[in-house]
C-alpha positions as CSV (number, residue, x, y, z in Angstrom):
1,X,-6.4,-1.6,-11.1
2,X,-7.3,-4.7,-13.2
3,X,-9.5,-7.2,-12.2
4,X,-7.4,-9.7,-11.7
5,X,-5.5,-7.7,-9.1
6,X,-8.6,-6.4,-7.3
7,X,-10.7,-10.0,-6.9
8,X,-8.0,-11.5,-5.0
9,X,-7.6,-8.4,-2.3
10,X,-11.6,-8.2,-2.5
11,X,-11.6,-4.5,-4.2
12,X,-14.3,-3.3,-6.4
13,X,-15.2,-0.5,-8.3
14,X,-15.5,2.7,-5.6
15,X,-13.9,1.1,-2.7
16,X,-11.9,3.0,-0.6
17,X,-8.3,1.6,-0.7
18,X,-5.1,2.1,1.1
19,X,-2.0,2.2,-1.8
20,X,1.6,1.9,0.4
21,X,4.7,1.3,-0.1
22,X,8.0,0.9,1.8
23,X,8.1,4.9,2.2
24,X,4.4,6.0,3.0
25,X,0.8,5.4,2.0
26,X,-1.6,7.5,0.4
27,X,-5.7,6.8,0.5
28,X,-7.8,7.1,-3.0
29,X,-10.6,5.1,-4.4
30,X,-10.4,2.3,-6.7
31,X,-11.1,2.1,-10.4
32,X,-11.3,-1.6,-11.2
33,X,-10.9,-2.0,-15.2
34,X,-9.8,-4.0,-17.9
35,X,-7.8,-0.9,-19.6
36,X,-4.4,-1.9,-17.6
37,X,-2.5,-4.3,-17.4
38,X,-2.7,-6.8,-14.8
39,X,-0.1,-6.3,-12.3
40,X,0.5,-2.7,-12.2
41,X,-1.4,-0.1,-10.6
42,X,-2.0,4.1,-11.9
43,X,-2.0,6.3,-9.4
44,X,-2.3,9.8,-11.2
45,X,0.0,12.6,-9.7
46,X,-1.6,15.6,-8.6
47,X,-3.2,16.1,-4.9
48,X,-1.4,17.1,-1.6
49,X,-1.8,20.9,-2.4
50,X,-3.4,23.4,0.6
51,X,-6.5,23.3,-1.7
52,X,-9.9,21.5,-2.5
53,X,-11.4,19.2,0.0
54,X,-9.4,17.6,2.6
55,X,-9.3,14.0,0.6
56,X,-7.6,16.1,-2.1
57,X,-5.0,18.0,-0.1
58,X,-4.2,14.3,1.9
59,X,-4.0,12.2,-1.7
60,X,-0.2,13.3,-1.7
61,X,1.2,10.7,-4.1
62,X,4.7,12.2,-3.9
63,X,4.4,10.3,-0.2
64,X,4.7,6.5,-2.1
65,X,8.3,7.6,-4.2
66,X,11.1,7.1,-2.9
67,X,13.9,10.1,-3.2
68,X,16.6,8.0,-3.0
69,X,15.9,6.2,-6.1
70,X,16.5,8.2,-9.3
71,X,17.7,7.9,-12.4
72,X,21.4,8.4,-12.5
73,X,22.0,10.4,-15.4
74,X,19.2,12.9,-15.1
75,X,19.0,12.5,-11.1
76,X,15.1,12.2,-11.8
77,X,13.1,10.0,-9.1
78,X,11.9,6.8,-10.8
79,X,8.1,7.2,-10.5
80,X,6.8,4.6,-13.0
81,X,8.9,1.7,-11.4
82,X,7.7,1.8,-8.0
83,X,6.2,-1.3,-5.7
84,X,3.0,-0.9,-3.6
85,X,0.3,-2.5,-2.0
86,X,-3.2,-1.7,-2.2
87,X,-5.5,-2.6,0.7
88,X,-8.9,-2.5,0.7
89,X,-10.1,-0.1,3.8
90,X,-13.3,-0.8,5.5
91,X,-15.4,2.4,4.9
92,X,-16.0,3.1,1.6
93,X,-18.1,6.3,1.7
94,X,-17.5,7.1,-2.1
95,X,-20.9,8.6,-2.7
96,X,-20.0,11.8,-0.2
97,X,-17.2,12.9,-2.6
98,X,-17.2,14.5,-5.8
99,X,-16.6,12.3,-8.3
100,X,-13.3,14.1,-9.5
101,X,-11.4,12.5,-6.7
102,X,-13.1,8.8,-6.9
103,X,-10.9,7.0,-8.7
104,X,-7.0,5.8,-9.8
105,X,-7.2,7.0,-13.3
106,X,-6.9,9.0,-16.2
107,X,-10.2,9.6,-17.1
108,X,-12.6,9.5,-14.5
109,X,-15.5,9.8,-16.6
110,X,-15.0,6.1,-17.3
111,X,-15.5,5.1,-13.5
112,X,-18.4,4.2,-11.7
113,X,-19.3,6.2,-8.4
């Protein structure tokens, strides 16, 4: 998430954070960077599967969309146009996780553990 998003909700880089939306909410850690715009948050799909470490089979982010809202023509859900909250949580034991599953992004080489 940008910076500007993340100062206000007092998130930095590594913090456990709660992302939810009207239909569920899904755990991760937080990637705080200047490479997105301000405003939107990347939560990459992927996780939910029976296996890797629990914090991987729970990061379900099929659990934020909403089935009901697709795309008329091809019927597929709209994934890139969804609202959510992210909440800072209050423990934020990043270091006891590998850092594959640290952070809300692309690369994860980029962020800090």
């Amino acid at each position: 998430m940008h910076p500007a998003d993340a100062a206000p909700r007092e998130i930095v880089d590594g913090d456990a954070v709660l992302v939810s939306s009207p239909r569920g909410a899904v755990r991760y850690w937080a990637c705080v960077t200047q490479d997105i715009v301000a405003g939107t948050v990347e939560v990459n799909m992927g996780g939910g599967g029976p296996l890797g470490p629990a914090e991987w089979q729970q990061a379900n982010v099929n659990r934020l969309t909403d089935p009901g809202n697709s795309d008329l023509l091809s019927g597929f859900p709209v994934f890139k146009a969804l609202l959510c909250e992210v909440t800072r949580l209050q423990h934020s034991p990043v270091e006891e996780y590998p850092k594959e599953i640290s952070c809300i992004r692309r690369s994860t080489s980029e962020c800090s553990a």
